[in-house]
C-alpha positions as CSV (number, residue, x, y, z in Angstrom):
1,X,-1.9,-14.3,-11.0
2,X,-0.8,-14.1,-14.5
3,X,1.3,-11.4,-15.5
4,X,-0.6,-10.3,-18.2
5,X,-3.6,-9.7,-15.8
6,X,-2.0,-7.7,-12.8
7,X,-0.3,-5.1,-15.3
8,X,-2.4,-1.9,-13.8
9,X,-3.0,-3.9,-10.2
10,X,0.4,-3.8,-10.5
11,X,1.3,-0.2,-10.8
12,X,-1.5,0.9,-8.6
13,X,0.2,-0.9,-5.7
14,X,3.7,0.4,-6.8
15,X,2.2,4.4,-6.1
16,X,0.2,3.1,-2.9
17,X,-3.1,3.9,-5.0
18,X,-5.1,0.6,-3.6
19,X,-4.7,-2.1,-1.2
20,X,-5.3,-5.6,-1.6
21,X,-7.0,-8.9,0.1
22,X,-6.8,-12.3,-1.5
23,X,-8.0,-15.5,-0.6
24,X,-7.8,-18.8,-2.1
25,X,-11.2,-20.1,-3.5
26,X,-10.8,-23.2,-4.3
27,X,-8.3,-26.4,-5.4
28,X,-8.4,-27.9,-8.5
29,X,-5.6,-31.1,-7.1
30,X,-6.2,-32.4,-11.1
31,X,-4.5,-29.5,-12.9
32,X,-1.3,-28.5,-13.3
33,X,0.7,-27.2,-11.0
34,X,0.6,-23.6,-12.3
35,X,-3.4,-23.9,-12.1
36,X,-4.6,-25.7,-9.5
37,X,-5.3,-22.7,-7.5
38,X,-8.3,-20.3,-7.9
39,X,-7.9,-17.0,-6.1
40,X,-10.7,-13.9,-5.3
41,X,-8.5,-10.6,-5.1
42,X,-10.5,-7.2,-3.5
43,X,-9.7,-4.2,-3.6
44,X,-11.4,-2.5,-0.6
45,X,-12.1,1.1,-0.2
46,X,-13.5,3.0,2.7
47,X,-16.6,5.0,2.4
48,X,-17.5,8.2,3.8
49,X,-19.7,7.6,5.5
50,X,-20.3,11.1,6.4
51,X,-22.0,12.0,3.7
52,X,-25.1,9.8,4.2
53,X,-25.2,10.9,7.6
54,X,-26.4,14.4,7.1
């Protein structure tokens, strides 16, 4: 991920703020090197469920 793009994701890891999944989306075997790999990065966050419950 370019480092202009992950400044925030960046810092919200640092303080332990968010967790992150990644996988790899697809190849691109004609591009560079640098950018022959598309990514999908989540950022998952429990729900309480509790509250729909009631």
């Amino acid at each position: 991920m370019p480092a202009e793009s992950n400044e925030v994701l960046s810092k919200l890891l640092d303080i332990q703020l968010i967790e992150l999944t990644a996988e790899i989306t697809h190849l691109k075997e004609e591009a560079a090197a640098w950018e022959n790999v598309a990514v999908a990065i989540y950022v998952l966050k429990e729900k309480n469920l509790a509250i729909f419950c009631q």
